[in-house]
C-alpha positions as CSV (number, residue, x, y, z in Angstrom):
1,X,32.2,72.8,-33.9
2,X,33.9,69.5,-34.1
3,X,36.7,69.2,-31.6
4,X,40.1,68.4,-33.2
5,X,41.2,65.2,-33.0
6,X,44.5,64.2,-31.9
7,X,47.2,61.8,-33.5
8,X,50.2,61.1,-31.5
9,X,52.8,59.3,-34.0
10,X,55.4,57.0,-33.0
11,X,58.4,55.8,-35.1
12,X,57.6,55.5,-39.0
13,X,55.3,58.4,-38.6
14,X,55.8,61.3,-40.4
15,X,53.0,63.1,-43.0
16,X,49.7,62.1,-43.2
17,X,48.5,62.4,-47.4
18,X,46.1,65.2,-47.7
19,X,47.3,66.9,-44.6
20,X,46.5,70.6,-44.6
21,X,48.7,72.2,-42.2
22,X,47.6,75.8,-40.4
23,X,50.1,76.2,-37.9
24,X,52.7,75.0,-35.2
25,X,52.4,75.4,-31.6
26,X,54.9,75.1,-29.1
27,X,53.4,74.6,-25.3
28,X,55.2,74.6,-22.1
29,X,52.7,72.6,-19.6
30,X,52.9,72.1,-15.8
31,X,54.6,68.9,-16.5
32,X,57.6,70.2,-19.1
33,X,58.0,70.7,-22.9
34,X,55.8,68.2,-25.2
35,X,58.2,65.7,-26.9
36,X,57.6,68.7,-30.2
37,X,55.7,70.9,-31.5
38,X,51.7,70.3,-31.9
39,X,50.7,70.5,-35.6
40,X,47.0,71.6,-36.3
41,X,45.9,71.4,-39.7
42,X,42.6,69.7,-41.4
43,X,42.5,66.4,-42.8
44,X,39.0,66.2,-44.9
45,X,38.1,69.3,-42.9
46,X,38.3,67.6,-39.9
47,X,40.3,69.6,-37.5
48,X,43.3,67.4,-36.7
49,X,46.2,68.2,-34.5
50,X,49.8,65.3,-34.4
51,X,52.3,65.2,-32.2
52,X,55.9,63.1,-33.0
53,X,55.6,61.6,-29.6
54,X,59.7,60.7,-30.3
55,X,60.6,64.4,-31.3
56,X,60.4,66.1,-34.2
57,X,63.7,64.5,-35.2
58,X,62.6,61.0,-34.0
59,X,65.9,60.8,-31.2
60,X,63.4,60.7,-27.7
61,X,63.4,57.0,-26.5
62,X,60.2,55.2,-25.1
63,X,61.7,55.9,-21.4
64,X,62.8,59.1,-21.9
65,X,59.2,60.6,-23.6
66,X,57.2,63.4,-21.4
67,X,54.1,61.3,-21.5
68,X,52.5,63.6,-19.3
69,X,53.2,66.9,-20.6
70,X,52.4,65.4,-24.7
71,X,48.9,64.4,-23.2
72,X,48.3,67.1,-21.2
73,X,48.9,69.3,-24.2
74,X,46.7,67.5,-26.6
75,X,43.8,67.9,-24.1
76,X,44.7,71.8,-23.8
77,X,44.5,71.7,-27.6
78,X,40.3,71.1,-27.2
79,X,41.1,67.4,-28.8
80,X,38.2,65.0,-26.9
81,X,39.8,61.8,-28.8
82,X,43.5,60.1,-29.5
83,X,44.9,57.7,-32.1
84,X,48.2,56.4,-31.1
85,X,50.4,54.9,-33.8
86,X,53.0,52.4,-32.4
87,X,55.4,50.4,-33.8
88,X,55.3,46.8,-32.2
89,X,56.9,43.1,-32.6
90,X,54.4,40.3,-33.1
91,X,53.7,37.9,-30.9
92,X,51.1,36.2,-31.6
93,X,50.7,34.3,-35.3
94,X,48.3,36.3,-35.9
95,X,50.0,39.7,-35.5
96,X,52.5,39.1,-38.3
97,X,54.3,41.5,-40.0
98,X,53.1,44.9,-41.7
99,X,49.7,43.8,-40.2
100,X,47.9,46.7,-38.2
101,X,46.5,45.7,-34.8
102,X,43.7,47.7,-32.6
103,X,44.3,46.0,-29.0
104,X,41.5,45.7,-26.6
105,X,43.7,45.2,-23.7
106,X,47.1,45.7,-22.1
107,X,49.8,44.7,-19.3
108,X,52.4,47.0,-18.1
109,X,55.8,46.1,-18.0
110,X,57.3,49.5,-17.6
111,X,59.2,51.2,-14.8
112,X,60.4,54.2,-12.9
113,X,58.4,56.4,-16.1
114,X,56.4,59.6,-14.6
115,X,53.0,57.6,-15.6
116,X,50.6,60.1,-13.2
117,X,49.0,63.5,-12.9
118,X,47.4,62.4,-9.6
119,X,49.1,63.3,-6.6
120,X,50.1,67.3,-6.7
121,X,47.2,67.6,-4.6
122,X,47.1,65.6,-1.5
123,X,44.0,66.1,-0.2
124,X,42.3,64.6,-3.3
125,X,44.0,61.1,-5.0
126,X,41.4,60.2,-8.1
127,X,41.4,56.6,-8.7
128,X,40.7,56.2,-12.3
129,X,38.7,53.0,-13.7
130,X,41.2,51.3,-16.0
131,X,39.3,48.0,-16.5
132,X,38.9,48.7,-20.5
133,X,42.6,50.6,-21.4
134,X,40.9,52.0,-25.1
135,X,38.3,53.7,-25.8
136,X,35.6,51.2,-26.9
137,X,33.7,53.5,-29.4
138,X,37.1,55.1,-30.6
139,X,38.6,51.6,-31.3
140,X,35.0,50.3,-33.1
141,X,35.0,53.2,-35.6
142,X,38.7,52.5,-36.3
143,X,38.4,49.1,-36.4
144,X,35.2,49.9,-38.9
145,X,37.1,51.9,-40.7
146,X,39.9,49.3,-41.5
147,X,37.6,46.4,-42.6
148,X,35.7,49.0,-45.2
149,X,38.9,50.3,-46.9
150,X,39.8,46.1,-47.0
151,X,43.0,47.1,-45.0
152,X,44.9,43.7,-43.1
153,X,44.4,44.5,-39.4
154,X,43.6,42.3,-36.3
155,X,40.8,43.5,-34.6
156,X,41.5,42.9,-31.0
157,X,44.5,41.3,-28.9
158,X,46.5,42.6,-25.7
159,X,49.2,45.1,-26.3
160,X,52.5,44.3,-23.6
161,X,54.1,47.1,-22.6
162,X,57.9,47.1,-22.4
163,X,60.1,49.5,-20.6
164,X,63.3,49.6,-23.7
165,X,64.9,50.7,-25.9
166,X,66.6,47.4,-26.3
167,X,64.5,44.8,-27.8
168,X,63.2,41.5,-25.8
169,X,64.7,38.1,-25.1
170,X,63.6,35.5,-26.7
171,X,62.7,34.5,-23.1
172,X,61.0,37.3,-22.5
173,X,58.7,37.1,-25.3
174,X,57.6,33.7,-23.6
175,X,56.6,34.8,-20.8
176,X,54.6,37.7,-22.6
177,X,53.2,35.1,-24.4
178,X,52.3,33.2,-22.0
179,X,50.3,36.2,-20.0
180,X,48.6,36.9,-23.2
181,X,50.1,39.4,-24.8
182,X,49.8,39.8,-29.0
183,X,52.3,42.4,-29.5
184,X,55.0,44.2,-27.9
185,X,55.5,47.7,-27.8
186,X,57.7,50.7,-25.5
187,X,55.2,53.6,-25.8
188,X,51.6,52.0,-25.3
189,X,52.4,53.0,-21.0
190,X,52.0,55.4,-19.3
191,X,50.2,56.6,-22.3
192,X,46.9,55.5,-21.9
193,X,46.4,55.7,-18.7
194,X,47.3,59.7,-18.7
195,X,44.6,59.7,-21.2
196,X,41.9,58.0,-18.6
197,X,43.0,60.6,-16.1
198,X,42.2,63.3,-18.6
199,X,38.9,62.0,-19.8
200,X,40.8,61.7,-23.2
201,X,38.8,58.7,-25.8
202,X,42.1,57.1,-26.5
203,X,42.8,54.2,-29.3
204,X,46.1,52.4,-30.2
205,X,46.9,51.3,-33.9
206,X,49.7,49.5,-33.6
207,X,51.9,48.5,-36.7
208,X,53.6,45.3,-36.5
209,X,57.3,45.8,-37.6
210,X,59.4,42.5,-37.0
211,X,58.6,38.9,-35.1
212,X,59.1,39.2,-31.5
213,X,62.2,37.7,-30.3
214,X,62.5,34.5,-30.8
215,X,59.5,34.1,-32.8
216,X,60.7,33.9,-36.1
217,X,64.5,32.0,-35.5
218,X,66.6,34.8,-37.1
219,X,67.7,37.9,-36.0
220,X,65.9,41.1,-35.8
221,X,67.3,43.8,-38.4
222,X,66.5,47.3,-38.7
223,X,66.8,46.4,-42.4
224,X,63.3,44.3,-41.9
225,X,61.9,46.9,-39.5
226,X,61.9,49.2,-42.0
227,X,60.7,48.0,-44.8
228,X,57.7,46.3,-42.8
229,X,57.0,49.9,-41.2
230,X,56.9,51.3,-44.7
231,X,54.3,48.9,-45.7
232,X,52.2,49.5,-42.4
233,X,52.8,53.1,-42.4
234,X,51.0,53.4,-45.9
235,X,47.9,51.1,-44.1
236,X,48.3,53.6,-41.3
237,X,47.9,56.8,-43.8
238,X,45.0,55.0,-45.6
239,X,43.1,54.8,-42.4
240,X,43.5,58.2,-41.1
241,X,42.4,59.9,-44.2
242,X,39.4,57.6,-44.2
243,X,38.5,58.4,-40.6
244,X,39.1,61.7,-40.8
245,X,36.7,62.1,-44.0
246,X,34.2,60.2,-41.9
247,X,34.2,61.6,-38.6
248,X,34.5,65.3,-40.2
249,X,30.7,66.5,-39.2
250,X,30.6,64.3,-35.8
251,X,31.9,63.3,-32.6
252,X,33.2,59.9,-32.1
């Protein structure tokens, strides 16, 4: 039977087209309540199971998420594999907006976020290998899967991790630039390295939103956010029913 896979959704996410939903479950883990409820449905009979990794009514901010207790739960689910969806600004010219980007890398710029499940046990610390953050053969099929359907994505790039909610300075930015970072996002950490902990394939789409501070000379409005997240979000839906309708009969 083909393990379910899971899709943790970040802002701009809501239903996925041809989403068949069976049921809702709400877990409490060792680590707290899940930001919501796990949905598990099909999607081109592909078991599927999302999780609004804001809250169900989109109001949990990137410092304030249960990172541990949403992954923790997706693995309890039986899911083997995540997609994470995450709005980002562009840094890099080639990120630009209502793109799609499938980073190969990271750097962590968060702080004081519960970003472990090691040490409850002291007679046993697991150092995890995090040399390549993503799941290589996740991210290939996804990446696959964009170039077929002719979708505008950016395969590759370095996704920096910010702590929030406020958005960057223009200073900032520079220096993310200038450590090689291609976007900028507030959810992509502690994320996925709880998923390395777990054994969890894990995969970030990100959806480029807005120029990164800075980048563009004007200022950033919610007004342009959301229309580029729109846009992105349709890319997004487009690629999920596509993967799903691929992967239904086999692992990744």
């Amino acid at each position: 039977m083909t393990a379910p896979l899971a899709i943790v959704g970040g802002t701009g996410f809501t239903a996925i087209a041809g989403f068949h939903e069976g049921r809702r479950e709400s877990l409490v883990t060792p680590y707290g309540a899940p930001s919501a409820p796990l949905v598990h449905g099909t999607l081109h009979d592909r078991p599927v199971v999302t999780l609004q990794r804001h809250g169900a009514r989109g109001n949990i901010p990137p410092h304030r998420v249960n990172y541990r207790a949403n992954l923790w739960a997706v693995q309890h689910c039986g899911a083997r594999d995540v997609i994470a969806i995450a709005a980002v600004g562009g840094i890099a010219a080639a990120a630009s907006p209502g793109r799609l980007v499938f980073p190969e890398q990271l750097v962590d710029y968060t702080y004081g976020r519960e970003h472990t499940f090691e040490g409850s046990d002291p007679a046993s610390v697991r150092h995890v290998d995090f040399t390549h953050p993503y799941s290589a053969p996740l991210r290939a099929r996804l990446v696959q899967t964009a170039s077929r359907l002719g979708l505008d994505a950016l395969d590759g790039g370095v996704y920096g991790a910010t702590q929030g909610p406020r958005l960057e300075t223009a200073a900032e930015i520079a220096k993310l630039e200038r450590d090689g970072c291609t976007v900028v996002g507030m959810t992509g950490m502690p994320e996925a390295a709880l998923a390395r902990e777990l054994d969890l394939g894990y995969a970030c789409c990100a959806v480029v939103v807005n120029p990164a501070a800075g980048k563009s000379g004007e200022a950033i409005t919610m007004d342009v956010i959301r229309a580029n997240l729109q846009a992105g979000m349709q890319r997004v839906d487009e690629l999920l029913v596509e993967f799903a309708r691929t992967t239904a009969k086999d692992e990744v």
